[in-house]
ZASEKE-37947 format. One line per field, with one value per residue: x, y, z of N, C-alpha, C, O in turn; residue number from 0; residue in three letters. Coordinates in pm, whole numbers, always signed. Layout:
! residues N
nxx <- (X, ...)
nyy <- (Y, ...)
nzz <- (Z, ...)
caxx <- (X, ...)
cayy <- (Y, ...)
cazz <- (Z, ...)
cxx <- (X, ...)
cyy <- (Y, ...)
czz <- (Z, ...)
oxx <- (X, ...)
oyy <- (Y, ...)
ozz <- (Z, ...)
n <- (NUM, ...)
res <- (ALA, ...)
***
This chain:
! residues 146
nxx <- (-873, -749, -745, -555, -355, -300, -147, -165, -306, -387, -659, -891, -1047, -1394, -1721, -1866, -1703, -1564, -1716, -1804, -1538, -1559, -1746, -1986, -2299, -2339, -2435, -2385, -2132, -2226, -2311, -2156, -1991, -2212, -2226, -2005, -1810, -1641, -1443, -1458, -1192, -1261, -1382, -1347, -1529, -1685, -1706, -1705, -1428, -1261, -985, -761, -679, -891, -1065, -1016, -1069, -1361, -1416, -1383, -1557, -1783, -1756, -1791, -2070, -2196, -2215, -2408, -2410, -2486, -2413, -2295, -2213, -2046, -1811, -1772, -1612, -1410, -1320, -1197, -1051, -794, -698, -657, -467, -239, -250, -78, +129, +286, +307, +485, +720, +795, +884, +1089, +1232, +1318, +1407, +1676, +1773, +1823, +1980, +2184, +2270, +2390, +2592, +2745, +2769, +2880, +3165, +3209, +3265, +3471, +3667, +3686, +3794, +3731, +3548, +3346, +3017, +2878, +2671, +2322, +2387, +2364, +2510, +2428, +2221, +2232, +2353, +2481, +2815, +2778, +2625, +2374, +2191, +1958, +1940, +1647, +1589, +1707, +1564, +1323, +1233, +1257)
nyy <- (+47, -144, -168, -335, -197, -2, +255, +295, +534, +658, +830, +677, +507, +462, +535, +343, +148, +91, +1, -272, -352, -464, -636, -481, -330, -2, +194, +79, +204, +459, +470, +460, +711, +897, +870, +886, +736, +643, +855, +971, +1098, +1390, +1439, +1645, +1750, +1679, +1410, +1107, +967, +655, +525, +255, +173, +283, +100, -99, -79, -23, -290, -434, -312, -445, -670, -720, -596, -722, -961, -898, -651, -285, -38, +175, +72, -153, +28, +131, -43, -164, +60, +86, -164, -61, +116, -51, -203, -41, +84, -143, -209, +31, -18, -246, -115, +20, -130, -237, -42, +0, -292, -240, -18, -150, -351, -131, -9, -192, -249, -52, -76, -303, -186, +66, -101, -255, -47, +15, -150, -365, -706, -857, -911, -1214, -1310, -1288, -1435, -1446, -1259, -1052, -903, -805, -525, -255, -166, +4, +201, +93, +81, -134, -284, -348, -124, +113, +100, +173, +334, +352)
nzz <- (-3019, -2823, -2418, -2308, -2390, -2298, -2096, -1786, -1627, -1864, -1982, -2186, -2333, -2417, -2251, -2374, -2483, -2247, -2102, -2251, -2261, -1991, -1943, -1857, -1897, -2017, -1830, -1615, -1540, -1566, -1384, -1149, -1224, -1175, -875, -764, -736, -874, -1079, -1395, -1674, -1867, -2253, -2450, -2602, -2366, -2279, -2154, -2028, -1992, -1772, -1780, -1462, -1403, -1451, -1394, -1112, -1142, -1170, -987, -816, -923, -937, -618, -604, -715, -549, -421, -270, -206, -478, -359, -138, -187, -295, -72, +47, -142, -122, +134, +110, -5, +132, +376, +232, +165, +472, +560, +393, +429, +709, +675, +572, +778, +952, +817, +791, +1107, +1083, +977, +1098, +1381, +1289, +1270, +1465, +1606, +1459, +1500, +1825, +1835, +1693, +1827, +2130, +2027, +1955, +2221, +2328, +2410, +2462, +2205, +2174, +1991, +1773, +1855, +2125, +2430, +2569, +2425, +2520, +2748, +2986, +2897, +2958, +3269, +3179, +3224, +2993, +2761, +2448, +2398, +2576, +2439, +2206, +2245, +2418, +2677)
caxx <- (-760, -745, -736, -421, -236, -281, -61, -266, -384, -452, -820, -905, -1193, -1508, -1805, -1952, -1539, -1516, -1820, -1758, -1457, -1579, -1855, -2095, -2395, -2278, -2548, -2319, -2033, -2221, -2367, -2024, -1979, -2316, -2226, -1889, -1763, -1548, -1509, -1401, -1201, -1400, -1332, -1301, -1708, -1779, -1748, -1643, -1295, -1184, -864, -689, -674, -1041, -1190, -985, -1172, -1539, -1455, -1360, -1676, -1878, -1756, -1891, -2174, -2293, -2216, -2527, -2356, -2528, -2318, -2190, -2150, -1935, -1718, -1689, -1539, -1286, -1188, -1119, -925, -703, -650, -586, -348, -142, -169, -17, +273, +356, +390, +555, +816, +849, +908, +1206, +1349, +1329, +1528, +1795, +1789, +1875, +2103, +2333, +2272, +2472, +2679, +2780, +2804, +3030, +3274, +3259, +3340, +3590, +3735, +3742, +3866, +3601, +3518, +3195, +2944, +2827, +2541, +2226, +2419, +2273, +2594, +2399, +2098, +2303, +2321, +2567, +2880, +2783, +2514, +2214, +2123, +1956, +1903, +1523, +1575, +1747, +1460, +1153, +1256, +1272)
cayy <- (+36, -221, -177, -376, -172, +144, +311, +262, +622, +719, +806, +683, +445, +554, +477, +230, +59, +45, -92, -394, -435, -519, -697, -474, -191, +161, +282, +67, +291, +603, +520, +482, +875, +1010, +839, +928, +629, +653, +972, +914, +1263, +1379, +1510, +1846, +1711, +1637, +1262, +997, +845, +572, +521, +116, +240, +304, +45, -228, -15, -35, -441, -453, -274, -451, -809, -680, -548, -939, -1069, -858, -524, -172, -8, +253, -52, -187, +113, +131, -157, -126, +176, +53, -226, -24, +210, -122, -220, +107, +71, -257, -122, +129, -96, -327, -74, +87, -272, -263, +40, -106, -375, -186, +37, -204, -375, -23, -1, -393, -261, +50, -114, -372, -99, +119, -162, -314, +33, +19, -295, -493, -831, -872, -1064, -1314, -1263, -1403, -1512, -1411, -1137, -914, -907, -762, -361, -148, -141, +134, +301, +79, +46, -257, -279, -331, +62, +243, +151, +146, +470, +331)
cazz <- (-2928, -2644, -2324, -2259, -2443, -2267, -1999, -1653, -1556, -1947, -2002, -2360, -2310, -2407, -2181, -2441, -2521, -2145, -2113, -2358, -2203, -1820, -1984, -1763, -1929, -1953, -1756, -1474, -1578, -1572, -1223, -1075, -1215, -1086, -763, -792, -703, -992, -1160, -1581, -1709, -1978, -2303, -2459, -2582, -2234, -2289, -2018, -2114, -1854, -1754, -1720, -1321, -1335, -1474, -1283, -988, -1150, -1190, -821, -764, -938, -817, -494, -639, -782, -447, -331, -178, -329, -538, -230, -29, -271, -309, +11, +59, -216, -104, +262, +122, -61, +276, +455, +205, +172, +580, +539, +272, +572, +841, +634, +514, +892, +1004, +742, +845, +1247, +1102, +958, +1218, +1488, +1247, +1233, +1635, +1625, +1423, +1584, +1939, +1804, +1654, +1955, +2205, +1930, +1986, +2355, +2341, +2468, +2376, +2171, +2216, +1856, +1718, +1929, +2199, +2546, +2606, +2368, +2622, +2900, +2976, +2802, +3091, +3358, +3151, +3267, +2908, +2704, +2314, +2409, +2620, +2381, +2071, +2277, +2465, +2840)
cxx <- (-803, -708, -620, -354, -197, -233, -196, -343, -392, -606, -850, -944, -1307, -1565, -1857, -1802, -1508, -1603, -1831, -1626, -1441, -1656, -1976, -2200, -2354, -2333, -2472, -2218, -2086, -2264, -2239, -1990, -2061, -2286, -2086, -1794, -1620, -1552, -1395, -1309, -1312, -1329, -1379, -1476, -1764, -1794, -1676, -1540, -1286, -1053, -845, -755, -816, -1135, -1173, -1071, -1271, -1551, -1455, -1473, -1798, -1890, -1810, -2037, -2283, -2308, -2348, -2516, -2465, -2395, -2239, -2170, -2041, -1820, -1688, -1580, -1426, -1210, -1119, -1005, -848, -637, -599, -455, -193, -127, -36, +158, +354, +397, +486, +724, +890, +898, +1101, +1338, +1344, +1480, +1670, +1850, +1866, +1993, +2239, +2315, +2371, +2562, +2750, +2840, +2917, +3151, +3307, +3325, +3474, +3710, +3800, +3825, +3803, +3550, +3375, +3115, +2901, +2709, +2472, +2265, +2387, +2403, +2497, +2298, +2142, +2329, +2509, +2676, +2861, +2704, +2418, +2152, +2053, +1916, +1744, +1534, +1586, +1602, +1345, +1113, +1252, +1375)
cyy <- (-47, -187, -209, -296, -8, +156, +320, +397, +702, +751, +804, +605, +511, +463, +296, +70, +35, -54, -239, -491, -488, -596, -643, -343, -71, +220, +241, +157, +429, +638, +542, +630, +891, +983, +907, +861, +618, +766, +967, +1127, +1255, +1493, +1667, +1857, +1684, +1468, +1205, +937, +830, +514, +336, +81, +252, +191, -105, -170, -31, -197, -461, -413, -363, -620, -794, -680, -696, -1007, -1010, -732, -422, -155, +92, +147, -106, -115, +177, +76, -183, -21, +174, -22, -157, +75, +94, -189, -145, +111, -15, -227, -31, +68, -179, -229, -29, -40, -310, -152, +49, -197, -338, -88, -28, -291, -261, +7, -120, -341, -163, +45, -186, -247, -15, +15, -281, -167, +51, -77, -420, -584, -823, -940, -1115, -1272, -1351, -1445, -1401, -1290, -1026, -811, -797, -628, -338, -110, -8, +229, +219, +62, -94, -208, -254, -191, +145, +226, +129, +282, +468, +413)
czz <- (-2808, -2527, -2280, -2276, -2434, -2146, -1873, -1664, -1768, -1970, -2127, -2401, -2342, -2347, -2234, -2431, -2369, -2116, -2143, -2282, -2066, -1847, -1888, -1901, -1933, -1852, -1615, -1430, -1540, -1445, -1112, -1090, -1147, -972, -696, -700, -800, -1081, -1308, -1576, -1824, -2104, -2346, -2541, -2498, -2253, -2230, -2084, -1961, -1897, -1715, -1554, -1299, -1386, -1416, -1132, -988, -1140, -1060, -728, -764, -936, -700, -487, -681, -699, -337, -227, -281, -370, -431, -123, -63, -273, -206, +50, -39, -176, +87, +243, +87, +78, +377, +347, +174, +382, +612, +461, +359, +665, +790, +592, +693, +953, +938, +808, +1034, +1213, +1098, +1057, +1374, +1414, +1264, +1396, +1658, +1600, +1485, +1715, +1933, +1767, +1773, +2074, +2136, +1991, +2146, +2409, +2411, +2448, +2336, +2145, +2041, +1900, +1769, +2030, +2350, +2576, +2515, +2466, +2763, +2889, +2929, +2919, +3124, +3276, +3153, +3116, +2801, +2543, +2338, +2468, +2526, +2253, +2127, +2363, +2616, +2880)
oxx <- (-879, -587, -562, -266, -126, -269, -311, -455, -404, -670, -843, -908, -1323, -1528, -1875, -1808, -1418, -1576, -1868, -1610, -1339, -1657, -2056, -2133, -2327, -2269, -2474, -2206, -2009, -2270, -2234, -1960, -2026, -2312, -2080, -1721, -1509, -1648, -1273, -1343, -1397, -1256, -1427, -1537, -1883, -1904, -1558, -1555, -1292, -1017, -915, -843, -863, -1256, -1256, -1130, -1329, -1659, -1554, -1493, -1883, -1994, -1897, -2111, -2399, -2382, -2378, -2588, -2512, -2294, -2117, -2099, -1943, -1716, -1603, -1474, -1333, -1088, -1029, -897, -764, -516, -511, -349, -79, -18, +69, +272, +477, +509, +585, +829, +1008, +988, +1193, +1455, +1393, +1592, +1760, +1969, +1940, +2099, +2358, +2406, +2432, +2653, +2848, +2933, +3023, +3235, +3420, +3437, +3543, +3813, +3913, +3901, +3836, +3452, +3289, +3139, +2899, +2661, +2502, +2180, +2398, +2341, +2503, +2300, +2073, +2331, +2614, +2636, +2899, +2718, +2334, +2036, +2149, +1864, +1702, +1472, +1508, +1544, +1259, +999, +1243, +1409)
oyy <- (-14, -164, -126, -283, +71, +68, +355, +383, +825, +646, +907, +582, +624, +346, +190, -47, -47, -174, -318, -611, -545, -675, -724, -285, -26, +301, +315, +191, +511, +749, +621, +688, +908, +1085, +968, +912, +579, +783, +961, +1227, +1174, +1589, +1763, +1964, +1657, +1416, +1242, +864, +906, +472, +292, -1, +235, +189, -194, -251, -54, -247, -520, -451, -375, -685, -878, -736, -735, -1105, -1051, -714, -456, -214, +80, +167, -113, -179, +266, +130, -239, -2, +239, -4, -171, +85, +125, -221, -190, +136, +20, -236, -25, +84, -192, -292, -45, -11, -373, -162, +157, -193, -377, -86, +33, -303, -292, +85, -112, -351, -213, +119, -164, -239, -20, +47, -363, -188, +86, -79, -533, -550, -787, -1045, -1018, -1224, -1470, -1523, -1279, -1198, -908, -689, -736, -591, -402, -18, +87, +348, +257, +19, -162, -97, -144, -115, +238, +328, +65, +327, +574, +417)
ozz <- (-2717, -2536, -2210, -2191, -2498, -2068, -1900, -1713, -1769, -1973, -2193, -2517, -2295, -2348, -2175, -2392, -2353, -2105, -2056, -2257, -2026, -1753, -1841, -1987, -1822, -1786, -1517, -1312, -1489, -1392, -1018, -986, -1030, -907, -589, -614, -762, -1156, -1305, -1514, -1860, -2081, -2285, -2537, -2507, -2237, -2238, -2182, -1864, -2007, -1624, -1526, -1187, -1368, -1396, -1061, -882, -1111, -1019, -613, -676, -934, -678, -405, -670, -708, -225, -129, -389, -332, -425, -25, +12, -254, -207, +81, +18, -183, +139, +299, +176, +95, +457, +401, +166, +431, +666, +506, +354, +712, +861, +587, +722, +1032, +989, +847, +1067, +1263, +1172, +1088, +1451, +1476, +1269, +1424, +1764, +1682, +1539, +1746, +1991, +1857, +1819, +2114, +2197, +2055, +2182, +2506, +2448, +2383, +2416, +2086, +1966, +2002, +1762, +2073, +2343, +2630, +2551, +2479, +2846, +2771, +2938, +2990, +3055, +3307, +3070, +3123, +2765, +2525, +2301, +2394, +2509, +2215, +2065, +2376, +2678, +2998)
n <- (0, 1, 2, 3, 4, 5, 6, 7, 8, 9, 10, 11, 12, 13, 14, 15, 16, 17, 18, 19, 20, 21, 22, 23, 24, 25, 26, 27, 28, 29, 30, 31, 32, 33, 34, 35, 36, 37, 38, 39, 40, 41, 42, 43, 44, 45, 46, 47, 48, 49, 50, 51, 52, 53, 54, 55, 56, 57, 58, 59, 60, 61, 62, 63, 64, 65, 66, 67, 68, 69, 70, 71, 72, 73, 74, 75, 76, 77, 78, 79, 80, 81, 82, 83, 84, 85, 86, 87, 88, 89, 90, 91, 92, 93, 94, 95, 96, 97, 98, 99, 100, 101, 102, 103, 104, 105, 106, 107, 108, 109, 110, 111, 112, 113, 114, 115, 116, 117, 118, 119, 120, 121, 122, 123, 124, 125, 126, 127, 128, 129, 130, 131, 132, 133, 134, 135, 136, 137, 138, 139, 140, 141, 142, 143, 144, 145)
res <- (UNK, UNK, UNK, UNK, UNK, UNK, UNK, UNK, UNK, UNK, UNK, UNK, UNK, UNK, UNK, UNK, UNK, UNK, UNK, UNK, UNK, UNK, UNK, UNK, UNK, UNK, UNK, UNK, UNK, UNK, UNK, UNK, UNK, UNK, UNK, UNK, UNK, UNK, UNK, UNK, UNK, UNK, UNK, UNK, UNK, UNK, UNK, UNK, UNK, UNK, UNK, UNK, UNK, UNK, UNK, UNK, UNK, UNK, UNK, UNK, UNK, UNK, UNK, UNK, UNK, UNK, UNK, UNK, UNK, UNK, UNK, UNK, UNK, UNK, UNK, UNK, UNK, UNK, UNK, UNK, UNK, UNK, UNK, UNK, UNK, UNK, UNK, UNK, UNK, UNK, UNK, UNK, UNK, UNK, UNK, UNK, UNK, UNK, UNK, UNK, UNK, UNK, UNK, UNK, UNK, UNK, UNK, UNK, UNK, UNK, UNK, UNK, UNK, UNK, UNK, UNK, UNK, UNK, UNK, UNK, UNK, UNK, UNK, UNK, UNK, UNK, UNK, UNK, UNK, UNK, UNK, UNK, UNK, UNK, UNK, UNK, UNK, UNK, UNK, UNK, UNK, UNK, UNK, UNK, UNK, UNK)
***
């Protein structure tokens, strides 16, 4: 069974078939367990099956690992990026809901002073900038918490 053709987080690799397929030694494989850099499940014989998910992790390791890192240097460093890219995925999403957020604040202001009868200012145009009549407020106050 290939590799490709297995569901990411299955474990159903053996040490040797994972092996083969990173083109690295098992013994690289089995140091990532003892280290536990990577930990394989194991079967119902106690034998290391790797998972898709884990062995794209030991290659990521062990690109590091060629460029002259140890092997816990290495896996450090994989496992920071992945914490800076999951930071990244967060800011990027909180950034989204900001936008929409101040989009339904636009939209909201317009409808309330539509209601009052108040002319409204176009989109971008320097009236938006200006405080909220007789409550002192600016778009920059109300989402920054001034």
């Amino acid at each position: 069974m290939g590799a490709e053709s297995l569901d990411e987080d299955v474990p159903a690799l053996t040490t040797g078939q994972a092996a083969e397929f990173l083109g690295v030694q098992p013994a690289f494989l089995r140091s990532l367990d003892a280290g536990r850099m990577v930990r394989p499940e194991r079967s119902a014989g106690g034998h290391r099956r790797w998972s898709r998910r884990q062995l794209a992790l030991a290659a990521r390791i062990r690109v590091l690992f060629d460029e002259g890192l140890t092997l816990t240097a290495a896996a450090m460093v994989v496992s920071l990026q992945d914490e800076v890219a999951l930071v990244n995925r967060e800011r990027d999403q909180a950034h989204d809901e900001l936008d929409r957020a101040r989009r339904e604040l636009s939209r909201v202001r317009r409808e309330l002073a539509a209601a009052r009868g108040e002319p409204t200012a176009r989109r971008g145009s320097p009236a938006r900038a200006h405080t909220a009549r007789g409550h002192g407020l600016t778009l920059s106050n109300v989402l920054h918490g001034a």
